[in-house]
Backbone as a printed PyTorch tensor [residue, N CA C, xyz], in Angstrom:
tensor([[[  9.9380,  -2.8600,  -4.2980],
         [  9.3250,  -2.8170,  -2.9890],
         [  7.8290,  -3.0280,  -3.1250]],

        [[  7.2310,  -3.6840,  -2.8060],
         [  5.9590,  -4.1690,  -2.3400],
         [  4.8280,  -3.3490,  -1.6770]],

        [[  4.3480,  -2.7980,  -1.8660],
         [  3.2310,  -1.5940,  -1.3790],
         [  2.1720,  -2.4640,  -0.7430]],

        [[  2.8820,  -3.3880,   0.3640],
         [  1.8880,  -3.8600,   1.0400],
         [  2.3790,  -4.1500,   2.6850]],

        [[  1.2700,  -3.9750,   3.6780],
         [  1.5260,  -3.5710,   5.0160],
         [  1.8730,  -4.8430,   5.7140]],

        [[  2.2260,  -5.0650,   6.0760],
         [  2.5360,  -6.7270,   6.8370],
         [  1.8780,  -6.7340,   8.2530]],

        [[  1.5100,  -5.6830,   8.5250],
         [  0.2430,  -6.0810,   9.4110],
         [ -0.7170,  -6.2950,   9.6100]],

        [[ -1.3370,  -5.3050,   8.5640],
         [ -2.9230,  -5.2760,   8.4210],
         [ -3.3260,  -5.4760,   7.1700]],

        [[ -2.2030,  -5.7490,   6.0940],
         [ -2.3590,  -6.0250,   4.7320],
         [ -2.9800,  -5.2130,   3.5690]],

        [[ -2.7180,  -3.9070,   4.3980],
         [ -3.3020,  -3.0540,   3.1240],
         [ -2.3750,  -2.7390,   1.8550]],

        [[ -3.4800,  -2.6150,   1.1050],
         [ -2.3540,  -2.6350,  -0.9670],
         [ -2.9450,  -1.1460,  -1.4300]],

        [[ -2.5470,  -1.1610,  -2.3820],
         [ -2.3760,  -0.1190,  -2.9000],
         [ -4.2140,  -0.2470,  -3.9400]],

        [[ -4.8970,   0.9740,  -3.8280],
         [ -6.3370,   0.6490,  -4.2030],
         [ -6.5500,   1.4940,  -5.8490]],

        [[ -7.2560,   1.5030,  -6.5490],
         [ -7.6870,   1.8070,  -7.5150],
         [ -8.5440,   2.5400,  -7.9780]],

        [[ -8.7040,   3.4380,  -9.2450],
         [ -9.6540,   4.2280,  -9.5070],
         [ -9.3480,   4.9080, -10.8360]],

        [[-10.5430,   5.9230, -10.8260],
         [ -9.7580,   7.0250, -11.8110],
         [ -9.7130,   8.1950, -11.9190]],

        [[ -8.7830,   8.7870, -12.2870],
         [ -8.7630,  10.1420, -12.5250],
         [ -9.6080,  10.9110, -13.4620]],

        [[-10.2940,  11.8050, -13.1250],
         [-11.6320,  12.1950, -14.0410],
         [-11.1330,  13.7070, -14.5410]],

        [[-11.1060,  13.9820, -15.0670],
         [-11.1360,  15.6630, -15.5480],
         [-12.1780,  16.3320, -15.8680]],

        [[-12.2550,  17.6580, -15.7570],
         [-13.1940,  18.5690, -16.1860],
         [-14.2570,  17.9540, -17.3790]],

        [[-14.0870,  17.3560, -18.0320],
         [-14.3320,  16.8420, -19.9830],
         [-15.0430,  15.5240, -19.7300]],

        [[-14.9870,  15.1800, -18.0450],
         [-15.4530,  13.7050, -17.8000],
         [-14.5040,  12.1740, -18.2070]],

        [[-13.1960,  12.8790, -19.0010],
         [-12.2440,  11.5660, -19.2270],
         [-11.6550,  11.1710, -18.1380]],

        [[-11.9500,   9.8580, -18.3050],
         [-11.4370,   8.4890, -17.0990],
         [-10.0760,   8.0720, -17.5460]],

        [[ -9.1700,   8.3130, -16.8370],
         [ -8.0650,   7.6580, -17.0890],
         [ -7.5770,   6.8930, -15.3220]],

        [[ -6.6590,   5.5890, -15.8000],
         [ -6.3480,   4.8900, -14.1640],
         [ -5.6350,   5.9400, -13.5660]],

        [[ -5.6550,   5.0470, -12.0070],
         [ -4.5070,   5.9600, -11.2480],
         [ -4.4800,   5.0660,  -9.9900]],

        [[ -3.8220,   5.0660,  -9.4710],
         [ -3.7370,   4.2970,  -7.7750],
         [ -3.3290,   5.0490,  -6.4980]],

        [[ -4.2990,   5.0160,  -5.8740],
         [ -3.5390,   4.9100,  -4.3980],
         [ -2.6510,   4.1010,  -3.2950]],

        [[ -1.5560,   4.6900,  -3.3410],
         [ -0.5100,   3.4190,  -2.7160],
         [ -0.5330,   4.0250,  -0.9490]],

        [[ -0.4910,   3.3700,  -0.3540],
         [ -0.9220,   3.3750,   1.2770],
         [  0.3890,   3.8940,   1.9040]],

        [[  0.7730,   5.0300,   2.8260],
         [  2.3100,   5.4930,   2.9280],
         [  2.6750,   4.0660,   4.2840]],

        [[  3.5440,   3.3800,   2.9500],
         [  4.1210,   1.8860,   4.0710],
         [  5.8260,   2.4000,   4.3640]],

        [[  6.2350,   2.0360,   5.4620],
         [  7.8590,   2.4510,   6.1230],
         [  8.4040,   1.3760,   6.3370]],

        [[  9.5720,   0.7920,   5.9780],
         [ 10.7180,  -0.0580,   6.5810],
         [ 11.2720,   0.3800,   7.6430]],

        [[ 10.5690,  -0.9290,   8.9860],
         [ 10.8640,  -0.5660,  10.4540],
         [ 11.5120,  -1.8560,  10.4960]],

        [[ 12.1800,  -1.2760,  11.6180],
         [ 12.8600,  -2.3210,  12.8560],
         [ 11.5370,  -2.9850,  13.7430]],

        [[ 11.2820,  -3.8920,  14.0640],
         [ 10.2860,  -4.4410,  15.1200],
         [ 10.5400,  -5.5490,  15.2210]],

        [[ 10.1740,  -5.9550,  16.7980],
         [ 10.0930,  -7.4320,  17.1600],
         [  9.1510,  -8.4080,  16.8460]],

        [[  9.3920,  -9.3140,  15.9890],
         [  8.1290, -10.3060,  15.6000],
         [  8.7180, -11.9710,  16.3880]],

        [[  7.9290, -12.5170,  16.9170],
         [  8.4190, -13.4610,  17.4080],
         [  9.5450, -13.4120,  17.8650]],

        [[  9.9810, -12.9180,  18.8100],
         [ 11.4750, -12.8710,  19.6630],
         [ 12.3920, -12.1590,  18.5510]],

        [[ 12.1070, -12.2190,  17.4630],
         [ 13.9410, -11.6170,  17.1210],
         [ 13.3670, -10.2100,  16.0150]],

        [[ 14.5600,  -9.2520,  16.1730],
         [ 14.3350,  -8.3280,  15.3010],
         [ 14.8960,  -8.7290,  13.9780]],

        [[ 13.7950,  -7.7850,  13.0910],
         [ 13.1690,  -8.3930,  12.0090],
         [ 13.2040,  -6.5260,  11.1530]],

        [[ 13.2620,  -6.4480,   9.9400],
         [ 12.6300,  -5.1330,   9.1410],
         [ 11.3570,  -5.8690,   8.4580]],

        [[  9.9670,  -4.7560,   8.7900],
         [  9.0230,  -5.0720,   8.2770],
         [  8.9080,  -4.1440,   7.6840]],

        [[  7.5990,  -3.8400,   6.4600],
         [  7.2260,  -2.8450,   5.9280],
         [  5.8430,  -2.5650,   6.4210]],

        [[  5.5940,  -1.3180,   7.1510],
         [  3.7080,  -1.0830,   8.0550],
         [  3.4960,   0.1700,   7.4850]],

        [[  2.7060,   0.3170,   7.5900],
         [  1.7160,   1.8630,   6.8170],
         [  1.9980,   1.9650,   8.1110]],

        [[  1.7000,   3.6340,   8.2880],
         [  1.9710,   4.8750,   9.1710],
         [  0.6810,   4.3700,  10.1420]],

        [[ -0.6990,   4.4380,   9.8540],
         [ -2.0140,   3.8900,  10.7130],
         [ -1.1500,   3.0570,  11.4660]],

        [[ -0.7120,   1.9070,  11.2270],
         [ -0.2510,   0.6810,  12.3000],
         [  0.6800,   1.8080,  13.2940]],

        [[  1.7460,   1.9960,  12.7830],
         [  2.4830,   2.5700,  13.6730],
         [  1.8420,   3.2680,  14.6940]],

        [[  1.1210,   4.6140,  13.9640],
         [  0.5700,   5.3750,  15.2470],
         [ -0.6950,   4.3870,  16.0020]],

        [[ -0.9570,   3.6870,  15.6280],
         [ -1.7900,   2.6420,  16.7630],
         [ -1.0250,   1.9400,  17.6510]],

        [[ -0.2910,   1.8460,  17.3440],
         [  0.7270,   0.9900,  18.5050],
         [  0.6180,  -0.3000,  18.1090]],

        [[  0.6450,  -0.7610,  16.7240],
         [  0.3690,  -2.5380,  16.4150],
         [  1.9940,  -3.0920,  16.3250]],

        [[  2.7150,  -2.0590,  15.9840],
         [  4.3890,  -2.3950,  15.6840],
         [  5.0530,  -2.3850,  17.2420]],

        [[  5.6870,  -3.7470,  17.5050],
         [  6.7770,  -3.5680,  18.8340],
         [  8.0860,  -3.1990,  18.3620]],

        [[  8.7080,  -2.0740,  18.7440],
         [ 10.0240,  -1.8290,  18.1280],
         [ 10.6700,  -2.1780,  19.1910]],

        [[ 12.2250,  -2.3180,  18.7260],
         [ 12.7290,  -3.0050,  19.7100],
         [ 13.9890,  -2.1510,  20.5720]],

        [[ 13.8630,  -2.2310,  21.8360],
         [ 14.7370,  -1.3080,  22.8240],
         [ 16.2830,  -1.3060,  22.8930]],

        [[ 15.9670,   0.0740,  22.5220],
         [ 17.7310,   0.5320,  22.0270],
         [ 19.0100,   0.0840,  22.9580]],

        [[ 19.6290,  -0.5450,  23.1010],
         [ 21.0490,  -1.0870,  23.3010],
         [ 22.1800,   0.1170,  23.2950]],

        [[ 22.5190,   0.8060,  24.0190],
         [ 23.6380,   1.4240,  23.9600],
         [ 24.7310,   1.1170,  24.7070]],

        [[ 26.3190,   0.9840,  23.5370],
         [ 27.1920,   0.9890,  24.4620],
         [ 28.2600,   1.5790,  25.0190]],

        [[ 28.5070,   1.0270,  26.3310],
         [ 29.2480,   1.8240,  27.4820],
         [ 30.7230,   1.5160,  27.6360]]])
């Protein structure tokens, strides 16, 4: 899976972990991305969006169908 947002394109960022002693070792921050349902160009689609998109309202999900 791909740790990247398909909306706003955020990745996963970089750095390091420092300890008490001043040793640098890597580490990453990966962005919390979700496999949604949403409408992209007329048809539903699963994208992967970080949580930010969602609660902004950038994702159209698509209206539930129930049947009778």
């Amino acid at each position: 899976m791909s740790w990247k947002c398909e909306i706003c394109g955020k990745r996963p960022s970089v750095g390091h972990n420092v300890s008490h002693a001043n040793n640098r070792t890597k580490r990453r921050w990966l962005p919390n991305v979700q496999k949604v349902r949403a409408v992209v160009n007329g048809q539903v689609k699963r994208i992967r969006v970080c949580t930010k998109c969602l609660k902004a309202g950038k994702v159209v999900k698509p209206s539930v169908r129930r049947a009778t």
